[in-house]
Biopython code that builds the backbone (N, CA, C, O; Angstrom):
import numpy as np
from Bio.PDB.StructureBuilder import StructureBuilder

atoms = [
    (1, "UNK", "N", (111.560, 55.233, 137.370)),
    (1, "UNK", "CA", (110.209, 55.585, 136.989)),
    (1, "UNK", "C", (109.942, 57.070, 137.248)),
    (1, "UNK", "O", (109.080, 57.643, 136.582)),
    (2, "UNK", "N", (110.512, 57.599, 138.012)),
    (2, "UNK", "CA", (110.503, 58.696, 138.761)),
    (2, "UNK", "C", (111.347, 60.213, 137.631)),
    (2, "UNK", "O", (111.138, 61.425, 137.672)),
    (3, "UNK", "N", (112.112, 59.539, 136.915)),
    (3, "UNK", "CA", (112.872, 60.311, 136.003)),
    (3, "UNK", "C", (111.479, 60.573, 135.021)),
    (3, "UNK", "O", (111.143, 61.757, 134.972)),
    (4, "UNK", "N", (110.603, 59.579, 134.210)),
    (4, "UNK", "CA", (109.637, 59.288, 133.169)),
    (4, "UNK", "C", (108.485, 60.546, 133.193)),
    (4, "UNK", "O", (107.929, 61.211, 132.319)),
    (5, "UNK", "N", (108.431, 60.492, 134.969)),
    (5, "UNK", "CA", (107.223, 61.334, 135.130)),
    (5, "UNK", "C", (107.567, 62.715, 135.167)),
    (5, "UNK", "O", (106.807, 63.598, 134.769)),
    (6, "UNK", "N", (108.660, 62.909, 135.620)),
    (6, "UNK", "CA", (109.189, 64.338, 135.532)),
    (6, "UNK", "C", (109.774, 64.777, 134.247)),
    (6, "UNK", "O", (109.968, 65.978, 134.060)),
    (7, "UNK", "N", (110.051, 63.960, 133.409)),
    (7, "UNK", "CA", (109.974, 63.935, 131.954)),
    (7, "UNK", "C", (108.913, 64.224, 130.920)),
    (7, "UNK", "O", (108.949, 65.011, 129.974)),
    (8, "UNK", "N", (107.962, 63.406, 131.320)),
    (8, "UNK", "CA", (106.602, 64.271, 130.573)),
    (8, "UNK", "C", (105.869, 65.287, 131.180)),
    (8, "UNK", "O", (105.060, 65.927, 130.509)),
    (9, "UNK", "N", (106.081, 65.569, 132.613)),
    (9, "UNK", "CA", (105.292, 66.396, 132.887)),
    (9, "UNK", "C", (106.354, 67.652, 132.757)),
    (9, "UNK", "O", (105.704, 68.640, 132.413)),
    (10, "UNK", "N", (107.544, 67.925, 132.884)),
    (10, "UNK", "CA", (108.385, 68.749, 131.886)),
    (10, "UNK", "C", (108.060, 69.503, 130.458)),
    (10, "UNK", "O", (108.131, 70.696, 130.162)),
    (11, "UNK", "N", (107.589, 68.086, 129.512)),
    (11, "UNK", "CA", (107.477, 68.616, 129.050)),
    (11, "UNK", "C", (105.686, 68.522, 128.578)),
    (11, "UNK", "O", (105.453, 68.392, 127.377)),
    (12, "UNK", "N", (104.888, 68.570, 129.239)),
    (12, "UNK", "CA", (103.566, 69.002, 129.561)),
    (12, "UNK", "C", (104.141, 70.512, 129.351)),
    (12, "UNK", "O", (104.132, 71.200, 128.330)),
    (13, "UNK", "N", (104.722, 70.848, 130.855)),
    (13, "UNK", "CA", (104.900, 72.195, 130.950)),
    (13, "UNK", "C", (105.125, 73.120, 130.120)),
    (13, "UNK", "O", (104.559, 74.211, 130.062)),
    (14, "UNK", "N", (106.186, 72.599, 129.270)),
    (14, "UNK", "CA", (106.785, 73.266, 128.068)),
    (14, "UNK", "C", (105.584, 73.396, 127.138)),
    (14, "UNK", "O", (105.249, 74.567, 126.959)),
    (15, "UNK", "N", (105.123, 72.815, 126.736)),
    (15, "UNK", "CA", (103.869, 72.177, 125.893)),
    (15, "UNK", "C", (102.789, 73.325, 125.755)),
    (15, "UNK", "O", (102.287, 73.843, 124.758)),
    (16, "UNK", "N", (102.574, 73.584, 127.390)),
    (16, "UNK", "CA", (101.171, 74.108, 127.746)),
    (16, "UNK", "C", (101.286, 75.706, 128.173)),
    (16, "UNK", "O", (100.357, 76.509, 128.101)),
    (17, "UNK", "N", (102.524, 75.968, 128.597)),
    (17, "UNK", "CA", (103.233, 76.925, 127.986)),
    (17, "UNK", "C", (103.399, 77.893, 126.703)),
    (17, "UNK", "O", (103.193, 79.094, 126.532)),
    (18, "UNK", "N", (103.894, 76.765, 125.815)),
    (18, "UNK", "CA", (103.943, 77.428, 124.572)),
    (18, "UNK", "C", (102.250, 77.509, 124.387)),
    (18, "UNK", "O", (101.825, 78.628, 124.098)),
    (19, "UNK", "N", (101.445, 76.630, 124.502)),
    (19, "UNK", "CA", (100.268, 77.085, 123.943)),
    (19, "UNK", "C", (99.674, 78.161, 124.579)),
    (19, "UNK", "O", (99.079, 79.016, 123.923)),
    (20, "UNK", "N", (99.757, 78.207, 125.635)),
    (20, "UNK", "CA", (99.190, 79.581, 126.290)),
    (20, "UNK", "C", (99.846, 81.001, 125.643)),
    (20, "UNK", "O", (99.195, 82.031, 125.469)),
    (21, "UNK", "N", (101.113, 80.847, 125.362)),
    (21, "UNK", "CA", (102.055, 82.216, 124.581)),
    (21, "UNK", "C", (101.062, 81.937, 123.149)),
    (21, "UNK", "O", (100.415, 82.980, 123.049)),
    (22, "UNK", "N", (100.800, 81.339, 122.414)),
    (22, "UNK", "CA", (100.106, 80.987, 121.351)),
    (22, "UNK", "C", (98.189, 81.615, 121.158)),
    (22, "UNK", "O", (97.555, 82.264, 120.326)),
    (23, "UNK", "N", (97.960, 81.062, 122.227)),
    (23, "UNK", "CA", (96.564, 82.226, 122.496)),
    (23, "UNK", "C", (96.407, 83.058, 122.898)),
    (23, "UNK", "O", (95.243, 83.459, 122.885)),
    (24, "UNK", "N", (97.452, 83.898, 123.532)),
    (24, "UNK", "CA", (97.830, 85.083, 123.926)),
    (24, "UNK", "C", (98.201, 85.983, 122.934)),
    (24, "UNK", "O", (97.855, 87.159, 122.818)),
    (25, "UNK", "N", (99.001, 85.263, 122.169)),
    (25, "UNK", "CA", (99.233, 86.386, 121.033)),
    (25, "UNK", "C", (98.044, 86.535, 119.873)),
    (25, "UNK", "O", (97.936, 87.512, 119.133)),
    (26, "UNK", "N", (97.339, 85.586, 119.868)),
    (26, "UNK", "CA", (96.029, 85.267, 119.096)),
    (26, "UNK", "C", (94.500, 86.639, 119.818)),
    (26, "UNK", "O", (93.458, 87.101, 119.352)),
    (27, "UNK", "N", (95.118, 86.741, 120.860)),
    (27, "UNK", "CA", (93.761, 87.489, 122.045)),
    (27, "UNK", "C", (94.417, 88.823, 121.534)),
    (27, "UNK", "O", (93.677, 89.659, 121.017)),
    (28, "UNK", "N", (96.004, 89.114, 121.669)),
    (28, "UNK", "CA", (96.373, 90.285, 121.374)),
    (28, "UNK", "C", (95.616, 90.544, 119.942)),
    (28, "UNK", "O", (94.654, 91.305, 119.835)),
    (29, "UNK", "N", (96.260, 89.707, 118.719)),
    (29, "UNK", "CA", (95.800, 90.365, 117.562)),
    (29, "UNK", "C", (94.303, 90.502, 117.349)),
    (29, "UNK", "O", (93.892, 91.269, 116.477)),
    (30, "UNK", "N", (93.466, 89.797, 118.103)),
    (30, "UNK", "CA", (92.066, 89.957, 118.107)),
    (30, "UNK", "C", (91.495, 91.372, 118.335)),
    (30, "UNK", "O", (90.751, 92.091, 117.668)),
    (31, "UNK", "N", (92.240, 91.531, 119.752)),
    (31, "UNK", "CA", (92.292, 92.588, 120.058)),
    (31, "UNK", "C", (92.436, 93.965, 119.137)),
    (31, "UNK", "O", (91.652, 94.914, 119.120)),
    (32, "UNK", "N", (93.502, 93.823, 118.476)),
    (32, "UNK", "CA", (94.478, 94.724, 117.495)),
    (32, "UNK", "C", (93.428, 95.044, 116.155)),
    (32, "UNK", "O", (93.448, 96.110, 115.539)),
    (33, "UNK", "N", (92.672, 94.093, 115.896)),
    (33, "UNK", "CA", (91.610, 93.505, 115.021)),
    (33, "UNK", "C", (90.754, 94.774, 115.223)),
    (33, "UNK", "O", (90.589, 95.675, 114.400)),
    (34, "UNK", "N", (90.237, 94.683, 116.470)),
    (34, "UNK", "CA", (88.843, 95.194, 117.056)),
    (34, "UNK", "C", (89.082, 96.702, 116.806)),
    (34, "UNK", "O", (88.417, 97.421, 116.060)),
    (35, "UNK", "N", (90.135, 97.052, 117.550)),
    (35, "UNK", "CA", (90.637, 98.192, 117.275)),
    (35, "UNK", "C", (91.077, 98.952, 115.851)),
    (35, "UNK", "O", (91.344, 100.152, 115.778)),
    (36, "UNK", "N", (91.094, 98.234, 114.999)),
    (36, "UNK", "CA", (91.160, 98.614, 113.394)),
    (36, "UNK", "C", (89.929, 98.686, 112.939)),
    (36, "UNK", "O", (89.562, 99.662, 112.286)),
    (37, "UNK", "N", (89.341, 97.937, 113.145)),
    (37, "UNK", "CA", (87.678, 98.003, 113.200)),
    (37, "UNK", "C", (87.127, 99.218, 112.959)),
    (37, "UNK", "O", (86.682, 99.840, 111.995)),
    (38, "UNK", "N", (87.360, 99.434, 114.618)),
    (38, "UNK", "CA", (87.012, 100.772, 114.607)),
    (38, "UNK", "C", (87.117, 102.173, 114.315)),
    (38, "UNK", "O", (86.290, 103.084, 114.285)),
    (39, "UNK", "N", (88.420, 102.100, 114.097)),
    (39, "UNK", "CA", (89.041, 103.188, 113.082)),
    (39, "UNK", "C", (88.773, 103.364, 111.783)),
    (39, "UNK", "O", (88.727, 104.404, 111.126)),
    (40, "UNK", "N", (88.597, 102.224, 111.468)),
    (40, "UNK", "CA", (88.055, 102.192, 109.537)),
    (40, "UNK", "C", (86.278, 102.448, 109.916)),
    (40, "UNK", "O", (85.615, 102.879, 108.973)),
    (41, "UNK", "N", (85.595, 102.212, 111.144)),
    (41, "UNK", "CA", (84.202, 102.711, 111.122)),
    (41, "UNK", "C", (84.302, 104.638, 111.294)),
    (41, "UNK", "O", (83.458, 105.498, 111.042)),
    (42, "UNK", "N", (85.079, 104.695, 111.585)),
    (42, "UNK", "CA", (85.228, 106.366, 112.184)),
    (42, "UNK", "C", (85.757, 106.656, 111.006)),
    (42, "UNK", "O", (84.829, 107.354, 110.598)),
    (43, "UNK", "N", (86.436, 106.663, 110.244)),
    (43, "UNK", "CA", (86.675, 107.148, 109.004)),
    (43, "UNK", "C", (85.466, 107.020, 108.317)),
    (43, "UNK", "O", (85.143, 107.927, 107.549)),
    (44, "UNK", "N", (84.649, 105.923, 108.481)),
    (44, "UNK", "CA", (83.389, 106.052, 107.265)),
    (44, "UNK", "C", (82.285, 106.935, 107.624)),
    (44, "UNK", "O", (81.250, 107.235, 107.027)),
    (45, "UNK", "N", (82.732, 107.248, 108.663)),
    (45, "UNK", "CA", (81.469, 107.780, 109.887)),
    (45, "UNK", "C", (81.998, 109.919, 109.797)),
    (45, "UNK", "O", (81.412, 111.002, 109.774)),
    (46, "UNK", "N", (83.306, 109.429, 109.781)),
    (46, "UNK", "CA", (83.749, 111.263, 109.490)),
    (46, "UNK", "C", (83.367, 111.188, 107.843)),
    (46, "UNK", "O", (82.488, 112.004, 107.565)),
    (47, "UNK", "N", (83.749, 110.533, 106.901)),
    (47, "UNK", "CA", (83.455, 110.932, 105.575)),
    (47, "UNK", "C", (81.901, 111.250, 105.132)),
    (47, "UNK", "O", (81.549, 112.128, 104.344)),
    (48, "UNK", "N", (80.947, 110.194, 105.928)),
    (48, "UNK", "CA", (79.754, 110.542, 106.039)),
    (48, "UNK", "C", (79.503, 111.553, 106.508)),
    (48, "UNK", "O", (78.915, 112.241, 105.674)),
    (49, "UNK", "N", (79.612, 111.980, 107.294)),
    (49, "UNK", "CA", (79.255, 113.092, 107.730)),
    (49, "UNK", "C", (80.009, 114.564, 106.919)),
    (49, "UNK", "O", (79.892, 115.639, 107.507)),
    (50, "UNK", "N", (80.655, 114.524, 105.765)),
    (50, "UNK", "CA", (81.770, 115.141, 105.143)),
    (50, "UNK", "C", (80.961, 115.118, 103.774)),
    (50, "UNK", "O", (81.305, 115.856, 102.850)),
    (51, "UNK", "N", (79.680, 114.096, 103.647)),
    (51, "UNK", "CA", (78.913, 114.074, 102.453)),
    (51, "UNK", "C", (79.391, 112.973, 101.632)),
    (51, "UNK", "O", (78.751, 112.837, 100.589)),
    (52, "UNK", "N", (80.178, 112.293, 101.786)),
    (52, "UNK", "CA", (80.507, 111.331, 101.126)),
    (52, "UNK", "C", (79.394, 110.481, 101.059)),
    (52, "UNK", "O", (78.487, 110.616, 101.880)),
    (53, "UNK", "N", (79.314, 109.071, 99.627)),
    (53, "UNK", "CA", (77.967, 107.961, 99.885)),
    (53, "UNK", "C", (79.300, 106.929, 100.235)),
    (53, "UNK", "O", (80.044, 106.452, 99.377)),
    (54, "UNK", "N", (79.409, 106.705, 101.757)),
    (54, "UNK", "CA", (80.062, 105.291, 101.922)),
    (54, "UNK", "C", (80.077, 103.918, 102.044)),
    (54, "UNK", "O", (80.690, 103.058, 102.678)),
    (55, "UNK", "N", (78.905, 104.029, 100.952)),
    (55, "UNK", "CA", (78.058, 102.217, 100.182)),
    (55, "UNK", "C", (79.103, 102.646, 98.997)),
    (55, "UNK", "O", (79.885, 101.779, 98.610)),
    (56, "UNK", "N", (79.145, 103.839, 98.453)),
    (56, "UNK", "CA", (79.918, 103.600, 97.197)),
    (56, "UNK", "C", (81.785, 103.524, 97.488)),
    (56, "UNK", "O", (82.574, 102.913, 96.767)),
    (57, "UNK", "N", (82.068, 104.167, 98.485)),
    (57, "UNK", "CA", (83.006, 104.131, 99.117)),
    (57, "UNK", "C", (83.422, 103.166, 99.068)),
    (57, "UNK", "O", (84.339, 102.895, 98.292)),
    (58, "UNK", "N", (82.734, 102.064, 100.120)),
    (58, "UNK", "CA", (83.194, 100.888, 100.083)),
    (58, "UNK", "C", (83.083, 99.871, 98.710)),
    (58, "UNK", "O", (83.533, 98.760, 98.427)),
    (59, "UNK", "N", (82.466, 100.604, 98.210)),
    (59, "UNK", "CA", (82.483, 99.253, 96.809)),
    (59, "UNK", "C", (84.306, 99.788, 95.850)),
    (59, "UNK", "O", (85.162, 99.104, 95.289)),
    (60, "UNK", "N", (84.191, 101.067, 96.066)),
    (60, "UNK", "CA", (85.520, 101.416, 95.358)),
    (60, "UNK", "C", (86.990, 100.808, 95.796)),
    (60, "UNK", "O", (87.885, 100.628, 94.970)),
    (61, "UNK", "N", (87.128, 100.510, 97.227)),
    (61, "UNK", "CA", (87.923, 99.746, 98.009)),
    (61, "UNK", "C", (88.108, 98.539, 97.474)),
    (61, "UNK", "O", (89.035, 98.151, 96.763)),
    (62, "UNK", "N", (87.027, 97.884, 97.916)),
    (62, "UNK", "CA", (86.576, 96.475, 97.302)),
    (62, "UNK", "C", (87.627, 96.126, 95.816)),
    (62, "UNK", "O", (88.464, 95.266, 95.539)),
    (63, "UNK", "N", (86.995, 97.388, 95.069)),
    (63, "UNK", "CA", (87.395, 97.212, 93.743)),
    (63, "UNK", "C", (89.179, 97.397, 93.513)),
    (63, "UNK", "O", (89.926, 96.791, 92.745)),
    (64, "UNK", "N", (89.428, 98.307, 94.352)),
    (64, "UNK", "CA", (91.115, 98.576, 94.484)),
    (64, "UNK", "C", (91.563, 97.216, 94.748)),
    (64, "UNK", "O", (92.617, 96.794, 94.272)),
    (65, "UNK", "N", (90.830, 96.539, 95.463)),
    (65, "UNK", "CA", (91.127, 95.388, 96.090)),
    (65, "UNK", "C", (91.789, 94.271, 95.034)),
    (65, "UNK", "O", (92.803, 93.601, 95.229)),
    (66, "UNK", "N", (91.130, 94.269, 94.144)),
    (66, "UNK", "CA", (91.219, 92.930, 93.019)),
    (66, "UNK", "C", (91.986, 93.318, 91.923)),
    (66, "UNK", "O", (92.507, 94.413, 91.715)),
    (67, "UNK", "N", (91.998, 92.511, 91.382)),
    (67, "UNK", "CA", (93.308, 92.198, 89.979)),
    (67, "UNK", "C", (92.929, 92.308, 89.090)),
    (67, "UNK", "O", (92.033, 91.552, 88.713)),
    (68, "UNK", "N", (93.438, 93.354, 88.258)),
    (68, "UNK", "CA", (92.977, 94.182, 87.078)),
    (68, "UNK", "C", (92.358, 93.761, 86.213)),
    (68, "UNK", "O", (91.451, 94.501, 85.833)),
    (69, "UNK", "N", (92.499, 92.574, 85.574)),
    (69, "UNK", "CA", (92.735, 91.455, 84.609)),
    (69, "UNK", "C", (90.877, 90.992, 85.013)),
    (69, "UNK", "O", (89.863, 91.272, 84.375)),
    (70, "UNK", "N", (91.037, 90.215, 86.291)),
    (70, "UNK", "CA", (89.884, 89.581, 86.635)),
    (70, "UNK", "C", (89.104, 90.890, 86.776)),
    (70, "UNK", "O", (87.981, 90.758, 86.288)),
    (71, "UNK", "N", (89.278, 91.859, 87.178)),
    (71, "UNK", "CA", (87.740, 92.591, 86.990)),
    (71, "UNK", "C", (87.528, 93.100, 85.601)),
    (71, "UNK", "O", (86.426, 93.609, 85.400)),
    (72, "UNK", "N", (88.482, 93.057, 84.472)),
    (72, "UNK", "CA", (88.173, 92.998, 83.239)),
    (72, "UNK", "C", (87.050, 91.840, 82.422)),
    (72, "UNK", "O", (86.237, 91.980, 81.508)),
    (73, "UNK", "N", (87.406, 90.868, 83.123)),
    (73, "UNK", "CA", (87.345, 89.659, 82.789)),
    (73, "UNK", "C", (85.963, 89.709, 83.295)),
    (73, "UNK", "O", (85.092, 89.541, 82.440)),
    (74, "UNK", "N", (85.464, 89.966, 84.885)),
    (74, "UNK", "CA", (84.252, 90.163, 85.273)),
    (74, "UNK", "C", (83.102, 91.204, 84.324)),
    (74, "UNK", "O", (81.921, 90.997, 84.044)),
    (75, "UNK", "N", (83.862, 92.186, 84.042)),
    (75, "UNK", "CA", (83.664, 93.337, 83.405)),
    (75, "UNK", "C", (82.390, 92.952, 81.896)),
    (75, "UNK", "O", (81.197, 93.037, 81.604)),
    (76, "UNK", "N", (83.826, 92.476, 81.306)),
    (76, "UNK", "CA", (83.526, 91.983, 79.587)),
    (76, "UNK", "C", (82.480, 90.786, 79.861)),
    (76, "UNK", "O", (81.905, 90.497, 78.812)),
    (77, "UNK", "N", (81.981, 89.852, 81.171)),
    (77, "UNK", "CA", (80.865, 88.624, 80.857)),
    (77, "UNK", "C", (79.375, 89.411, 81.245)),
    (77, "UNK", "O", (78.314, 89.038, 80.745)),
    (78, "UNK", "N", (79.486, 90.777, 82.403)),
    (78, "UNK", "CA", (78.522, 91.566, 82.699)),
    (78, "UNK", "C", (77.916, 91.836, 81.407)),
    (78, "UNK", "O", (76.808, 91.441, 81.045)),
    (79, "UNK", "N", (78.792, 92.594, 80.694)),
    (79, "UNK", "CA", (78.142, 93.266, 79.382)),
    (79, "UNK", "C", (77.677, 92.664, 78.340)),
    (79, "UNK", "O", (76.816, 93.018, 77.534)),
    (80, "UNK", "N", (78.595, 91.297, 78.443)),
    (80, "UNK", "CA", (77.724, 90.409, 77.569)),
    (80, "UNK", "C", (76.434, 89.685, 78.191)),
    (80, "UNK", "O", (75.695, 89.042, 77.446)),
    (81, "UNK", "N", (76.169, 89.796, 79.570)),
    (81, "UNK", "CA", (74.872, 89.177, 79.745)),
    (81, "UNK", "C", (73.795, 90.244, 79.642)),
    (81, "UNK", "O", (72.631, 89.884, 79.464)),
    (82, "UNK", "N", (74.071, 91.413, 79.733)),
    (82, "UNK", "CA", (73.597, 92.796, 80.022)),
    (82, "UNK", "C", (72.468, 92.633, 78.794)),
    (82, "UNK", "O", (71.255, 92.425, 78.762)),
    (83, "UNK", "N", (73.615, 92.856, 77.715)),
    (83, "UNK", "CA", (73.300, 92.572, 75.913)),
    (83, "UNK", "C", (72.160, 91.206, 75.996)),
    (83, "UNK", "O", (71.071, 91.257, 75.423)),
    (84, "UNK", "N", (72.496, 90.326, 76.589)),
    (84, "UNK", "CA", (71.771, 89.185, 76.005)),
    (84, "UNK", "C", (70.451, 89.136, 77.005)),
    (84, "UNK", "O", (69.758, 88.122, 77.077)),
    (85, "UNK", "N", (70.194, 90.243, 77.709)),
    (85, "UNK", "CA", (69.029, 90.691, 78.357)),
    (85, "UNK", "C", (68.010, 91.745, 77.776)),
    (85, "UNK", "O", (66.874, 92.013, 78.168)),
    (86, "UNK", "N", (68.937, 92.404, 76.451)),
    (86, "UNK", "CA", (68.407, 93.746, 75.835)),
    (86, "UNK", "C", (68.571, 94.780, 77.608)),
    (86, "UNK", "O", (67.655, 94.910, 78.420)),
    (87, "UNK", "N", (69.285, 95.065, 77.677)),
    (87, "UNK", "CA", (70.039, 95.884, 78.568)),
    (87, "UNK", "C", (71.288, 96.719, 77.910)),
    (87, "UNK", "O", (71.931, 97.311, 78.778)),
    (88, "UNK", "N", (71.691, 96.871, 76.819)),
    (88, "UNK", "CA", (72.803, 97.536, 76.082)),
    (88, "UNK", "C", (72.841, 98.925, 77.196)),
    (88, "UNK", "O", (71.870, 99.595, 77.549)),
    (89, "UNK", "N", (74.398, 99.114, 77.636)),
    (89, "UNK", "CA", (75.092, 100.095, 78.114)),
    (89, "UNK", "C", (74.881, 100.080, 79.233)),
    (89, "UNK", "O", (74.990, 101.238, 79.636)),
    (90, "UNK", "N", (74.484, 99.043, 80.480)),
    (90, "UNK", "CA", (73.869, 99.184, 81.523)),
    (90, "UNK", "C", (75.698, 98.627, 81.756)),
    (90, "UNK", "O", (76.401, 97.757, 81.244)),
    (91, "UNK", "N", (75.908, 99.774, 82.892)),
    (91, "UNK", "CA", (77.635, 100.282, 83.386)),
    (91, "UNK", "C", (77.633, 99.036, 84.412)),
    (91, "UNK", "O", (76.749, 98.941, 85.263)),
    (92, "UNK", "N", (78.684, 98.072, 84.287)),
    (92, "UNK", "CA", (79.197, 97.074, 85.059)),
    (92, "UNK", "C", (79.888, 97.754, 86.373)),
    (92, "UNK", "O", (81.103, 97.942, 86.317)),
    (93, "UNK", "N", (79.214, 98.115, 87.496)),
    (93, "UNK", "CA", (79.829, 98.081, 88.982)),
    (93, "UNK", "C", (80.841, 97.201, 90.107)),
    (93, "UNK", "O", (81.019, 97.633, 91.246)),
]
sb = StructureBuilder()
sb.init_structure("model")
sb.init_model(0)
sb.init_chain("A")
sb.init_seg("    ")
for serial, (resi, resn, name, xyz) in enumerate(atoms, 1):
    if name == "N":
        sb.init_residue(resn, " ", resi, " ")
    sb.init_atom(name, np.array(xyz, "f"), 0.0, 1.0, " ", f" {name:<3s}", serial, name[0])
structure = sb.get_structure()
């Protein structure tokens, strides 16, 4: 009986172990997170101050962000609702 208990609590250990290495590396990248954070705020914060508008900034990112196709696709239903508002030429952002 004595083998059973040192058997699961073995591998308890192992167990509780790995999970602790598991939220540890989870706290690190949180961490790592926070710290990117803040670097991408200090860049918006030096460009601001450099005269940049970094509302438009960030929408241009955004836009780098996505797939050519679909913001076409977004693009071409804007202009057709634009039109079906009597809005002709109002520029899809």
């Amino acid at each position: 009986m004595s083998d059973d208990n040192d058997k699961n609590e073995n591998s308890y250990r192992v167990t509780a172990d790995e999970l602790r290495q598991f939220i540890e590396r989870w706290e690190r990248i949180e961490s790592e997170k926070q710290d990117i954070a803040d670097q991408q705020k200090e860049v918006m914060a030096e460009a601001k101050s450099r005269g940049y508008d970094t509302k438009v900034m960030r929408k241009v990112i955004a836009v780098r962000k996505r797939d050519k196709d679909d913001l076409a696709e977004e693009a071409a239903v804007f202009e057709m609702y634009a039109e079906a508002l009597g809005m002709p030429g109002l520029q899809y952002i």
